[in-house]
Every structure is written in C-alpha cells, then in structure tokens.
Biopython code that builds the backbone (N, CA, C, O; Angstrom):
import numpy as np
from Bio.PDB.StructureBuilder import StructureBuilder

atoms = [
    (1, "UNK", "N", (83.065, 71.659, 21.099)),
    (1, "UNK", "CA", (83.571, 70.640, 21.991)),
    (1, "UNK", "C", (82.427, 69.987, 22.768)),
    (1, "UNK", "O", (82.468, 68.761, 22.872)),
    (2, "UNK", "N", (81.354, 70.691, 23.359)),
    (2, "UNK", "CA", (80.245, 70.454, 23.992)),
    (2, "UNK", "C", (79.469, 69.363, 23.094)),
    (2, "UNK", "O", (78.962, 68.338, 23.550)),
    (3, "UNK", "N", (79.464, 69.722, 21.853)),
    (3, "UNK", "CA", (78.501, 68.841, 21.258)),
    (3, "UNK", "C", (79.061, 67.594, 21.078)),
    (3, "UNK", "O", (78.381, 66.592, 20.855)),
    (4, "UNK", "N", (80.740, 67.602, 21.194)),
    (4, "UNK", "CA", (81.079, 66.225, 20.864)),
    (4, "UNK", "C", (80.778, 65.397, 22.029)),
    (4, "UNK", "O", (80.265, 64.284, 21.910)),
    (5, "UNK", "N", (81.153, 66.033, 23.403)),
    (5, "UNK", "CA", (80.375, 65.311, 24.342)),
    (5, "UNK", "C", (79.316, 64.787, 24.630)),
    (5, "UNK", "O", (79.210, 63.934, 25.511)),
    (6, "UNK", "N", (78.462, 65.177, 23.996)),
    (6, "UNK", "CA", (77.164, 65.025, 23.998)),
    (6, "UNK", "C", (77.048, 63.983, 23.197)),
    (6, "UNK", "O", (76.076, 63.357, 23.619)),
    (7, "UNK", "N", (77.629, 63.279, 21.997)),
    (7, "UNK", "CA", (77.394, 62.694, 21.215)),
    (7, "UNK", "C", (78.397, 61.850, 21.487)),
    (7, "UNK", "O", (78.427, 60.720, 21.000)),
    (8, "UNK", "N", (79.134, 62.220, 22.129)),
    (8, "UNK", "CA", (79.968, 60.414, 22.553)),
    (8, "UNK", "C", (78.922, 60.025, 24.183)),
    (8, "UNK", "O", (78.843, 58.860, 24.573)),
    (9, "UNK", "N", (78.403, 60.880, 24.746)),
    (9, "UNK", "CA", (77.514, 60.281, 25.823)),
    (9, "UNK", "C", (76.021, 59.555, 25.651)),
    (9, "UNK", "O", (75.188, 59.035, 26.393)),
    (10, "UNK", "N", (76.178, 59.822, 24.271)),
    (10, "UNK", "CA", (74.660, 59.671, 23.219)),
    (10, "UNK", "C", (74.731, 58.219, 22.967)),
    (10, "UNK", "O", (73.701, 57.550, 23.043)),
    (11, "UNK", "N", (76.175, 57.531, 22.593)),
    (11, "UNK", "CA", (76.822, 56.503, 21.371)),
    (11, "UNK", "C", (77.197, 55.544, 22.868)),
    (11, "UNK", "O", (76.732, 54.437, 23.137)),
    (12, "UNK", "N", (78.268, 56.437, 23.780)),
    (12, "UNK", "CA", (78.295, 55.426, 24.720)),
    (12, "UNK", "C", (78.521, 55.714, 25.857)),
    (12, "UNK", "O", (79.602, 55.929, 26.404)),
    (13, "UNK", "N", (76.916, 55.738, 26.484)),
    (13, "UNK", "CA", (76.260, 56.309, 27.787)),
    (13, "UNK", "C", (76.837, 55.484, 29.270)),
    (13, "UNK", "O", (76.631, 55.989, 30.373)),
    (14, "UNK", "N", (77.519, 54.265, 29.117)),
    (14, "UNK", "CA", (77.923, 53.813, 30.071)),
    (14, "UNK", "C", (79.390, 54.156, 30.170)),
    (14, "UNK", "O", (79.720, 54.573, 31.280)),
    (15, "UNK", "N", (80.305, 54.080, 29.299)),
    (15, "UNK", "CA", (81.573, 54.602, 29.329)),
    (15, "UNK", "C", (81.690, 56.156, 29.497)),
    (15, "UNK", "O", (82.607, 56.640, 30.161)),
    (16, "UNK", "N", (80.819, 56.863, 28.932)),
    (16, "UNK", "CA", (80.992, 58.305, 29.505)),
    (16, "UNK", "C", (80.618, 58.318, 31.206)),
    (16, "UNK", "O", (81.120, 59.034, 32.073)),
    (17, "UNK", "N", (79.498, 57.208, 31.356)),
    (17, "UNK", "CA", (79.729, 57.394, 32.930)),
    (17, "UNK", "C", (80.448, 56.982, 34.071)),
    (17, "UNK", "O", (80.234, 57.138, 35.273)),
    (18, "UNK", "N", (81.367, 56.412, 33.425)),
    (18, "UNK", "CA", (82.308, 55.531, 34.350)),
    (18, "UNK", "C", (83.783, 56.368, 33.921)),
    (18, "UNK", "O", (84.805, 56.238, 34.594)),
    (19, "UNK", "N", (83.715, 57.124, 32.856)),
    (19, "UNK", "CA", (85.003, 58.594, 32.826)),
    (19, "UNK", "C", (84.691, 59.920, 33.553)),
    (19, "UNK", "O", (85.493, 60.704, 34.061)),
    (20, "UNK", "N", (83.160, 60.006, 33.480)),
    (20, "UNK", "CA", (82.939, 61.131, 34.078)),
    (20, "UNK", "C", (82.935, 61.215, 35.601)),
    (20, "UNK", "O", (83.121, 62.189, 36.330)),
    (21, "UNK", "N", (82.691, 60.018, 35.874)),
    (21, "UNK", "CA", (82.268, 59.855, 37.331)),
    (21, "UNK", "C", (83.856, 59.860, 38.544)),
    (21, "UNK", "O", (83.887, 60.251, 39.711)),
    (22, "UNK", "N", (84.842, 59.356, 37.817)),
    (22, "UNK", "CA", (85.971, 59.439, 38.452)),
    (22, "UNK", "C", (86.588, 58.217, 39.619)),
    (22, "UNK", "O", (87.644, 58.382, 40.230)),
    (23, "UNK", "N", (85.819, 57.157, 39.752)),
    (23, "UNK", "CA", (85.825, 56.116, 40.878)),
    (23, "UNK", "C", (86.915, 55.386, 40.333)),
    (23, "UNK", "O", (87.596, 54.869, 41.219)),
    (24, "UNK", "N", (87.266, 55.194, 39.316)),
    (24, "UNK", "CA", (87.906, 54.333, 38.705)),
    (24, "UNK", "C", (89.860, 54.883, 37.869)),
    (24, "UNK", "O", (90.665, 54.454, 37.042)),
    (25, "UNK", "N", (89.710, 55.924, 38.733)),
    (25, "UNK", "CA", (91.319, 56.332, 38.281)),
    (25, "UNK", "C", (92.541, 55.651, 38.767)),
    (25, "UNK", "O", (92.620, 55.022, 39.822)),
    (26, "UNK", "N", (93.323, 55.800, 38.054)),
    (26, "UNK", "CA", (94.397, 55.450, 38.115)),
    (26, "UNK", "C", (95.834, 56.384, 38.286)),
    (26, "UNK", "O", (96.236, 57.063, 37.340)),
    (27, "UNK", "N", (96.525, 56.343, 39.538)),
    (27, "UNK", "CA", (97.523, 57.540, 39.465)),
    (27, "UNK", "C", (99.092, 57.180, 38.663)),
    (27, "UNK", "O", (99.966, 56.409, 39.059)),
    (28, "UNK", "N", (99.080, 57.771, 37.800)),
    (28, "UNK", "CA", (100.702, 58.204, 37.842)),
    (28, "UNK", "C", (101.618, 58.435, 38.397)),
    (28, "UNK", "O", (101.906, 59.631, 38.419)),
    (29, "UNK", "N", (102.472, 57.565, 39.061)),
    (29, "UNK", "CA", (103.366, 57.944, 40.103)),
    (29, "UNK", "C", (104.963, 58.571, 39.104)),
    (29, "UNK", "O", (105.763, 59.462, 39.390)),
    (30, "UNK", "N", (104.907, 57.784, 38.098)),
    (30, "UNK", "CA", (106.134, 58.533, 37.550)),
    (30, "UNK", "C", (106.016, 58.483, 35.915)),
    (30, "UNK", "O", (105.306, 57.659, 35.338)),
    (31, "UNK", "N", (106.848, 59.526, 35.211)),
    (31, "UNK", "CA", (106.692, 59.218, 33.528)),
    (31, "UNK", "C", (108.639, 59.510, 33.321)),
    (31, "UNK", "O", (109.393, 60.253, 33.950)),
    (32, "UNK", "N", (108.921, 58.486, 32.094)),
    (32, "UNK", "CA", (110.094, 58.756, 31.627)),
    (32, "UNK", "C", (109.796, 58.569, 30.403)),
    (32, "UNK", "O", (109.055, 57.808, 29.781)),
    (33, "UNK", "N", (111.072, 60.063, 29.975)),
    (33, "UNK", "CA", (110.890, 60.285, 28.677)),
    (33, "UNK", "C", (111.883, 59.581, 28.055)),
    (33, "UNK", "O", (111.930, 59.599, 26.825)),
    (34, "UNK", "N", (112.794, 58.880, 28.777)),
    (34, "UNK", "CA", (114.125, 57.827, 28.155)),
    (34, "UNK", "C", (113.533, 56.138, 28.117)),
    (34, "UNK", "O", (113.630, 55.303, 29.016)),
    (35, "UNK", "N", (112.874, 55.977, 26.691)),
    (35, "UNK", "CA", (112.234, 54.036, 26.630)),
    (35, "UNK", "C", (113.448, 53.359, 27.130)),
    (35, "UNK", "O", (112.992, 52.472, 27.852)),
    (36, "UNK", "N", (114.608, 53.284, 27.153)),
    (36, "UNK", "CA", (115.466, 52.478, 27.748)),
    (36, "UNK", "C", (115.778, 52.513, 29.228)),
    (36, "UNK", "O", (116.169, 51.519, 29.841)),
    (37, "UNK", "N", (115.569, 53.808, 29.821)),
    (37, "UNK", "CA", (115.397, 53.862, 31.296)),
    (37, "UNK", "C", (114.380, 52.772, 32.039)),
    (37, "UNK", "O", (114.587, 51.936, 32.918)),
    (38, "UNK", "N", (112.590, 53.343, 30.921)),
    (38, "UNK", "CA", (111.817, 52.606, 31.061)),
    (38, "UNK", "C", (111.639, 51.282, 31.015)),
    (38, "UNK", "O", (110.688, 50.710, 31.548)),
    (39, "UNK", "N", (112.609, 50.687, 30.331)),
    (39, "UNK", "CA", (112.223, 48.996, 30.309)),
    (39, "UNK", "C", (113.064, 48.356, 31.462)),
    (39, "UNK", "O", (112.759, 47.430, 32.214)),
    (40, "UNK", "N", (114.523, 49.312, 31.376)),
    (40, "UNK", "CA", (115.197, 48.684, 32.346)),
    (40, "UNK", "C", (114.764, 48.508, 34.083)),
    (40, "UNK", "O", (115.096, 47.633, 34.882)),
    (41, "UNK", "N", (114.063, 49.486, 34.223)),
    (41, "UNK", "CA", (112.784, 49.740, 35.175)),
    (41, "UNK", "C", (111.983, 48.267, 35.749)),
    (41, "UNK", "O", (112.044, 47.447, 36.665)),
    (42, "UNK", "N", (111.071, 48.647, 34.284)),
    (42, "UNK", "CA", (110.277, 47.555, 34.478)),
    (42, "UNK", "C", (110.902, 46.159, 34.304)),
    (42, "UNK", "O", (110.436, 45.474, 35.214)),
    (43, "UNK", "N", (111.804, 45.368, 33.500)),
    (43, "UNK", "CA", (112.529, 44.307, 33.774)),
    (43, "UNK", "C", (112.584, 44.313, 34.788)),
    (43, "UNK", "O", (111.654, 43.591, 35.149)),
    (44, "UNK", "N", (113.340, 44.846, 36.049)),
    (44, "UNK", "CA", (113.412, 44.745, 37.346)),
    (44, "UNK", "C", (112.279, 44.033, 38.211)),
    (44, "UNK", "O", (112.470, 43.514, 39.311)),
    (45, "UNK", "N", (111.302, 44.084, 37.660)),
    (45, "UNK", "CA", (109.872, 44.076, 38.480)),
    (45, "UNK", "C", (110.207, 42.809, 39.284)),
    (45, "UNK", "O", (110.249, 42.581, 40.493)),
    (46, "UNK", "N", (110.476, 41.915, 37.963)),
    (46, "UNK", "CA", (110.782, 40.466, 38.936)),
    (46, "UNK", "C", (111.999, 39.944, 39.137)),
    (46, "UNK", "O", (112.007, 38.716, 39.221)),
    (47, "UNK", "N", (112.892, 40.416, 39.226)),
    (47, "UNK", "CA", (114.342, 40.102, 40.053)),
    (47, "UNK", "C", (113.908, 39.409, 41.407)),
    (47, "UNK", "O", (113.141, 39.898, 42.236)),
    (48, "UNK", "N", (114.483, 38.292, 41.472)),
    (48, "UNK", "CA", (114.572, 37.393, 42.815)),
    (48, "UNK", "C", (113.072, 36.717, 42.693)),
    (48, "UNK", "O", (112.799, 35.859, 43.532)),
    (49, "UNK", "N", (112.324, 36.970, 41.943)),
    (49, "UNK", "CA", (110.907, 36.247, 42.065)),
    (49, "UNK", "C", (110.822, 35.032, 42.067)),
    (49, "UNK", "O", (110.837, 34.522, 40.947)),
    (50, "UNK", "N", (110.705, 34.119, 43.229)),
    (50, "UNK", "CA", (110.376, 32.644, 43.214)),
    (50, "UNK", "C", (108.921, 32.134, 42.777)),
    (50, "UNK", "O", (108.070, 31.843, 43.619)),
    (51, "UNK", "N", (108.673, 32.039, 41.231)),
    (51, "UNK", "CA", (107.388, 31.131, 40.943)),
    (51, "UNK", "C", (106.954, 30.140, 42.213)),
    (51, "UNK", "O", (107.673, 29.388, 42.870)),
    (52, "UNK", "N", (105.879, 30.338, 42.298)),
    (52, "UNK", "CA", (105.142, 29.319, 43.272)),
    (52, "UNK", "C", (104.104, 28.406, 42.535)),
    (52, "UNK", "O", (103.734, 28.747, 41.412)),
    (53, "UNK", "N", (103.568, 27.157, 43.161)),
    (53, "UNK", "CA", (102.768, 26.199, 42.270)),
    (53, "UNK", "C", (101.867, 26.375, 41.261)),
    (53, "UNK", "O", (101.746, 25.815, 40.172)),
    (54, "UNK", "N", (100.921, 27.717, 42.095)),
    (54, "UNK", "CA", (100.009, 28.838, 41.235)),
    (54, "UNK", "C", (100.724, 29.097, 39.820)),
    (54, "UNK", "O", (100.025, 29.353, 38.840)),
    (55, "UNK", "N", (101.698, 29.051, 39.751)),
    (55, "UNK", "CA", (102.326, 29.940, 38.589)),
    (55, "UNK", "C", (102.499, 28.710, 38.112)),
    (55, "UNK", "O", (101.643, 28.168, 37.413)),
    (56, "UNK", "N", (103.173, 28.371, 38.310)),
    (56, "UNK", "CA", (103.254, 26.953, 37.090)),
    (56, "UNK", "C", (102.112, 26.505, 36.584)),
    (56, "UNK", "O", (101.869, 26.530, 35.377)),
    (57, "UNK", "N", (101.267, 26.027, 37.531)),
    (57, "UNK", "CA", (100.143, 25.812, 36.968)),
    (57, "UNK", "C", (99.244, 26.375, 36.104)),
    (57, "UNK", "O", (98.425, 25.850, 35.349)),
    (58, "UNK", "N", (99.578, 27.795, 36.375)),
    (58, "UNK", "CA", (98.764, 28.743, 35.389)),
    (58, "UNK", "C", (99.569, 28.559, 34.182)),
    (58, "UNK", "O", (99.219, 29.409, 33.363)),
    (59, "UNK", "N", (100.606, 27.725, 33.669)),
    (59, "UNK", "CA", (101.499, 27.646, 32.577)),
    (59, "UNK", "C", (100.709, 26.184, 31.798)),
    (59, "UNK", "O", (100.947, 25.939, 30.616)),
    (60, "UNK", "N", (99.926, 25.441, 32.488)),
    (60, "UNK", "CA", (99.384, 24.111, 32.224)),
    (60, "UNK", "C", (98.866, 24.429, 31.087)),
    (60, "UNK", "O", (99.094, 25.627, 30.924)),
    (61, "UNK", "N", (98.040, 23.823, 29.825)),
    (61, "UNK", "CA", (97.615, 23.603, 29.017)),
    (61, "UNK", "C", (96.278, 22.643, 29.506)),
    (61, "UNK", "O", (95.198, 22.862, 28.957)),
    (62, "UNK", "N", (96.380, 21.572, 30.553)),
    (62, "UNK", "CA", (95.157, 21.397, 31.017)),
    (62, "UNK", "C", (95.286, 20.195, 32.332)),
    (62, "UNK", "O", (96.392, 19.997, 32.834)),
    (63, "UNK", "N", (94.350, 19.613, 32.703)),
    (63, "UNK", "CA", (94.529, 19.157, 34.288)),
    (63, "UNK", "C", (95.307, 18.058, 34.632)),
    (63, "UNK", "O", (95.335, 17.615, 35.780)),
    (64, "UNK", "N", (96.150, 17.439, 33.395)),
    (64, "UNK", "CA", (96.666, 16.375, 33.597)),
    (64, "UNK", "C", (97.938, 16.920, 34.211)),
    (64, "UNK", "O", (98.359, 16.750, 35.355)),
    (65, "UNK", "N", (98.580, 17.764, 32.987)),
    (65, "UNK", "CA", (99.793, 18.723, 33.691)),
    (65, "UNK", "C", (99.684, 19.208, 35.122)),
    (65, "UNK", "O", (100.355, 18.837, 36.084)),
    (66, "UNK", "N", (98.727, 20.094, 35.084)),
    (66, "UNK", "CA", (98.756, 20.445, 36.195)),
    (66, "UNK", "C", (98.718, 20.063, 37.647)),
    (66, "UNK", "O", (99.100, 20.782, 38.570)),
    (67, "UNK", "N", (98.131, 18.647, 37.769)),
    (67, "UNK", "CA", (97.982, 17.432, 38.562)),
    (67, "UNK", "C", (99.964, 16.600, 38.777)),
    (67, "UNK", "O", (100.588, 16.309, 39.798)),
    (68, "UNK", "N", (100.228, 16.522, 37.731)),
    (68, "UNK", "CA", (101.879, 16.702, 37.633)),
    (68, "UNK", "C", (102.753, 17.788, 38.363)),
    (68, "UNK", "O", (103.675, 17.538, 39.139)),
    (69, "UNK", "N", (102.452, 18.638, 38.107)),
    (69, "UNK", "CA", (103.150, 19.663, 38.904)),
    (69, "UNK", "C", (102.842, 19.550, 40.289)),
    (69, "UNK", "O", (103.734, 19.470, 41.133)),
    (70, "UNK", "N", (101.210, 19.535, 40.669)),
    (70, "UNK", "CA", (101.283, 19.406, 41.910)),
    (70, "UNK", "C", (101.805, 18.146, 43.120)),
    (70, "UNK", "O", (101.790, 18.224, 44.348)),
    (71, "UNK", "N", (102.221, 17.082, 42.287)),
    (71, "UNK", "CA", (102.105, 15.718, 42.587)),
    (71, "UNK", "C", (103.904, 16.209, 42.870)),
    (71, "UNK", "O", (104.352, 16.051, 44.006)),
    (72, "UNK", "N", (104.787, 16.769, 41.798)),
    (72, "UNK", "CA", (106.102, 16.661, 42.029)),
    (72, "UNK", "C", (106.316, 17.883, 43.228)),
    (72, "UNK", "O", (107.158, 17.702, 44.107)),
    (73, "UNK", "N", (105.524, 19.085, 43.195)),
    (73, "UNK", "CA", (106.268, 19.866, 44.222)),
    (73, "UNK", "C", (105.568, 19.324, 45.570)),
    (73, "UNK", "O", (106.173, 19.758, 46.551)),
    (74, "UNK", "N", (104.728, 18.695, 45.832)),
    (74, "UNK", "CA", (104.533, 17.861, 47.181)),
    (74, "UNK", "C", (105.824, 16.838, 47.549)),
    (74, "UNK", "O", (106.536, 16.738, 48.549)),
    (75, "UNK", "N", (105.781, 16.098, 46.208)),
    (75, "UNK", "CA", (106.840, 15.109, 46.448)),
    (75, "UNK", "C", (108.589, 15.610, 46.581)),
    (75, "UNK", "O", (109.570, 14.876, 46.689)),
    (76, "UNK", "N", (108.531, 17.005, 46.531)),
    (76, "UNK", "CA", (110.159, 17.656, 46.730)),
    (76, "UNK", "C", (110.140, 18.398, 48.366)),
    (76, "UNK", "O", (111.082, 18.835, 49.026)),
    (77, "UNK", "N", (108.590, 18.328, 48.699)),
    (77, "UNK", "CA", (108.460, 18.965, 49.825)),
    (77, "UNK", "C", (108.412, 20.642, 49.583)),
    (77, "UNK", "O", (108.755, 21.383, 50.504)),
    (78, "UNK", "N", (108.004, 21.137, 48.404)),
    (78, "UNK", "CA", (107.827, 22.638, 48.030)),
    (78, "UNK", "C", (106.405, 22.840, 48.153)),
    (78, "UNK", "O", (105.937, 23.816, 47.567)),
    (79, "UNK", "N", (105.420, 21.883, 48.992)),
    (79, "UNK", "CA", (103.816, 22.550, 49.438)),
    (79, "UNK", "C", (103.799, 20.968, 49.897)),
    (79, "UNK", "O", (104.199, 19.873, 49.501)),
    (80, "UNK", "N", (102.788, 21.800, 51.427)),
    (80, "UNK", "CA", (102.272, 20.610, 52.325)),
    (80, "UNK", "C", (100.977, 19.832, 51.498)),
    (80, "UNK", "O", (100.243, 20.305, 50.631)),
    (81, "UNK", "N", (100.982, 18.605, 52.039)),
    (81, "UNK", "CA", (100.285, 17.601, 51.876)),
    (81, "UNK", "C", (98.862, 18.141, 51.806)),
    (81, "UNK", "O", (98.145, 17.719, 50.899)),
    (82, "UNK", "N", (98.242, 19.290, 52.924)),
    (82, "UNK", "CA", (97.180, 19.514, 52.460)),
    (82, "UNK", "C", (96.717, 21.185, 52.054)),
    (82, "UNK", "O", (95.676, 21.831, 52.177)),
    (83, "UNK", "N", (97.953, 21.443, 51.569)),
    (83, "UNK", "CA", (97.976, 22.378, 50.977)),
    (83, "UNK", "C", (97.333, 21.959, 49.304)),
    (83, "UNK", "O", (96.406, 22.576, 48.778)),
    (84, "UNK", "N", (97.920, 21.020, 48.792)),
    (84, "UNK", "CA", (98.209, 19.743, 47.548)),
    (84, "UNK", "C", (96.457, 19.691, 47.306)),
    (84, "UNK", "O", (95.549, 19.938, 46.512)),
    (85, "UNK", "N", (96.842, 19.089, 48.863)),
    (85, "UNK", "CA", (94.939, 18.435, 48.338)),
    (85, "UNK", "C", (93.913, 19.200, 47.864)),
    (85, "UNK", "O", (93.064, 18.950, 47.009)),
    (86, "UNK", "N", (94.186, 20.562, 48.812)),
    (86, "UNK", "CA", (93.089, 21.649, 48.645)),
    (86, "UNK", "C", (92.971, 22.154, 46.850)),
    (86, "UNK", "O", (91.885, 22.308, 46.292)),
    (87, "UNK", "N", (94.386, 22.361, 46.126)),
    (87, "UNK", "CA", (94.227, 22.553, 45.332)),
    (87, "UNK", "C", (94.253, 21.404, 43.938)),
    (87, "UNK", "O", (94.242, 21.572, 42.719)),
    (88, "UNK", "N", (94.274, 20.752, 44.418)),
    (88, "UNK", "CA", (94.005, 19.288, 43.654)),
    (88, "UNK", "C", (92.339, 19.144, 43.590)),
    (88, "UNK", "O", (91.818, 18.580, 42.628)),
    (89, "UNK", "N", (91.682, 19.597, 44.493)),
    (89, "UNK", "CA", (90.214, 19.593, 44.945)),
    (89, "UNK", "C", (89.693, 20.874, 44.090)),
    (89, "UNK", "O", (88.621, 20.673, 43.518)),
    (90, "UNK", "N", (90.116, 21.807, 43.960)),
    (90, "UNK", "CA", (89.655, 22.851, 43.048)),
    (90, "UNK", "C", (89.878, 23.010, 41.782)),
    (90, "UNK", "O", (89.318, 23.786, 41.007)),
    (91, "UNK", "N", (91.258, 21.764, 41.455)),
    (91, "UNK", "CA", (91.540, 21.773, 39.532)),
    (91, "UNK", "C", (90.521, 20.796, 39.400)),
    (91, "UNK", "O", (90.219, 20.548, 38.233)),
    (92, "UNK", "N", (89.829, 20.096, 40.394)),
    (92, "UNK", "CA", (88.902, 18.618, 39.880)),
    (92, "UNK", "C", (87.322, 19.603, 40.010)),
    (92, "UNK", "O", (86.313, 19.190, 39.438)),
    (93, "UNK", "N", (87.307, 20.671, 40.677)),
    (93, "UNK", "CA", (86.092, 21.211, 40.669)),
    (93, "UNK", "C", (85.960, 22.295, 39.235)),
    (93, "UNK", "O", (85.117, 22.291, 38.338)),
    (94, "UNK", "N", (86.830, 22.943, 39.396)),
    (94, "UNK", "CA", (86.732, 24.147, 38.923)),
    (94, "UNK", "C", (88.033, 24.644, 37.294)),
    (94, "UNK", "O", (88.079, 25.588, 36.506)),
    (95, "UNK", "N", (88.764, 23.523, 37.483)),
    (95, "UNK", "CA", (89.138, 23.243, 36.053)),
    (95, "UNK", "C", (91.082, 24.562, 36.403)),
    (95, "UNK", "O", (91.522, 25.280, 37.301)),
    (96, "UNK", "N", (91.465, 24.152, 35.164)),
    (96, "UNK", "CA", (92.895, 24.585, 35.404)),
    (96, "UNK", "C", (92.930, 26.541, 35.805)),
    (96, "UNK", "O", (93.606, 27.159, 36.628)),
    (97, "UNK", "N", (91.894, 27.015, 34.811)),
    (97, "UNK", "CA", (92.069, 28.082, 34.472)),
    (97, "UNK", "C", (91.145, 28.749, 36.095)),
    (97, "UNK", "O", (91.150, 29.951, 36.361)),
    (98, "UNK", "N", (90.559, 27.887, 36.828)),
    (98, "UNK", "CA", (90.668, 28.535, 37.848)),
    (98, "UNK", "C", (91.616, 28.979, 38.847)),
    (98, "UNK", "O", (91.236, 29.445, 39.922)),
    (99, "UNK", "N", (92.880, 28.848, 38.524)),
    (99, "UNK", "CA", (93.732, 29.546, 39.384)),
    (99, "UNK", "C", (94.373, 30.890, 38.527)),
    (99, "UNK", "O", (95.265, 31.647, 38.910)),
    (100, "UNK", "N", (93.670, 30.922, 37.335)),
    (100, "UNK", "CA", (94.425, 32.413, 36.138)),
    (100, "UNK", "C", (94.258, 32.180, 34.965)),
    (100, "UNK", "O", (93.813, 31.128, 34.506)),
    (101, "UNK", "N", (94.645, 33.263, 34.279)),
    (101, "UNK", "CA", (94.643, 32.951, 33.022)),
    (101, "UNK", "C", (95.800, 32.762, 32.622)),
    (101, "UNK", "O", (96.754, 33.399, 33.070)),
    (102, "UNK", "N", (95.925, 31.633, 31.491)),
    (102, "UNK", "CA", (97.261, 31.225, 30.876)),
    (102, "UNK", "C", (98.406, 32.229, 30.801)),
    (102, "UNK", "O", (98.373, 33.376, 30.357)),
    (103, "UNK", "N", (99.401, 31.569, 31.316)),
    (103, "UNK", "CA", (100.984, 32.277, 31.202)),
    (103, "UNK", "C", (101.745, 31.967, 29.883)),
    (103, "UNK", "O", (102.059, 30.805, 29.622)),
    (104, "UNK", "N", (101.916, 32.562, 29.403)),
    (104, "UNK", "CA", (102.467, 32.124, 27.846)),
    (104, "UNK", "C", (103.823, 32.245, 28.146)),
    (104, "UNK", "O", (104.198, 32.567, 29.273)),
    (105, "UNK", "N", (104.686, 31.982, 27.108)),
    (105, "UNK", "CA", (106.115, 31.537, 26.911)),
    (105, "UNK", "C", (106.455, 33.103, 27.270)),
    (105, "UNK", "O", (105.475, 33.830, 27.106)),
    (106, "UNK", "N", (107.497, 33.695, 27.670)),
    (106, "UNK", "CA", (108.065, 34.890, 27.939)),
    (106, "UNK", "C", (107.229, 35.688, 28.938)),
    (106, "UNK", "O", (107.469, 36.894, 28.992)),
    (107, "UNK", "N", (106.200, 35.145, 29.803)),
    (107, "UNK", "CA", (105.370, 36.246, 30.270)),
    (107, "UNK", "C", (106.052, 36.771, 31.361)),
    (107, "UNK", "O", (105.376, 37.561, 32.020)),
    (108, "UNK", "N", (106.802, 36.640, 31.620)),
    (108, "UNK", "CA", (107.963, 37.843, 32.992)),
    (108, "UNK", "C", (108.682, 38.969, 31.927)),
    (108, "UNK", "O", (109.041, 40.063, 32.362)),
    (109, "UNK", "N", (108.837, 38.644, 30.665)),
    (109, "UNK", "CA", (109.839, 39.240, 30.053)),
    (109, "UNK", "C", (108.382, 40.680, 29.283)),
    (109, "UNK", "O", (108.728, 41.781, 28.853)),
    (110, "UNK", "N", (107.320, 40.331, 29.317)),
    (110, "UNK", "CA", (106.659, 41.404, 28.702)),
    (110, "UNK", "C", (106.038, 42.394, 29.347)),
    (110, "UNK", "O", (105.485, 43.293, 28.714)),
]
sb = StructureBuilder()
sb.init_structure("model")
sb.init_model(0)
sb.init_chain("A")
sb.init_seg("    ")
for serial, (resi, resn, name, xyz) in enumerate(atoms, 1):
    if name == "N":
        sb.init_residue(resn, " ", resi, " ")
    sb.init_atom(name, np.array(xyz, "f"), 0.0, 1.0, " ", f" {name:<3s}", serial, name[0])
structure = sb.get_structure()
C-alpha cells in the first residue's frame, strides 16, 4: 500500500498535496440510501426561487441579449436605474460571461 503512495505522490506531487494536507474538505452532512428520496430532496433546492437579472443574463448567448434583458427589467421597474447602469457598464467592459458561466436549458432541474 505504501509503495502505491509513493508512486501516486511521484506521478502527482501536487494533488497528493492538496489530499494529504486536508484544507480543502468537504463535510457530509447527510447520505441516503433511497435515489428517489434523494432527488426529491434535491428538486426542492429551488422551490419559490425568484431568478434575478444575474440569472437571466447568465442564460444570454451574448451582449446584445443581455443588454435586452436589462433594458426590459428596468423598464418593468424589476432593478433601479442605476443599478441597470452599473451592470450595463460591466457587460460593455467585461463581456456577458462576466456575471457566470452559461445556464443551459434545464439548469434548476439538474
């Protein structure tokens, strides 16, 4: 067993140190052994979730859309005027995908 360690710390000296080292865990708060318990679970996650502009936008394909979206939820009164601007000022700096990475078709459902 020793030697395999040795030879996966040999092959890949940065990933053995970032398992060995422990900074980077993650806890388990619960496990189910029923997959249908489990999904019904997680479906839940977003019950009542109101998408906000961020989210749509992260649905854009590129800045024209996204300039659309922001133009109509100003104009419904769903984000202030310079709320709008600020991020109208960062899709013209910093491009769509600076607010996320793309949301694809079903992404609440996966």
């Amino acid at each position: 067993m020793e030697t395999a360690k040795k030879q996966f710390r040999k092959m890949f000296p940065h990933l053995a140190k970032e398992l060995e080292g422990g900074e980077n865990r993650i806890a388990i708060t619960s496990v189910r052994s029923d997959a249908e318990t489990g999904e019904k679970a997680s479906s839940k996650k977003f019950v009542g979730y109101m998408p906000d502009v961020i989210d749509f936008i992260r649905r854009c394909d590129n800045e024209e859309q996204a300039e659309e979206i922001i133009s109509y939820m100003e104009r419904r009164g769903e984000i202030s005027r310079e709320y709008a601007a600020r991020i109208t000022k960062q899709l013209k700096e910093k491009g769509v995908r600076s607010f996320g990475s793309k949301k694809e078709e079903d992404y609440y459902f996966k």
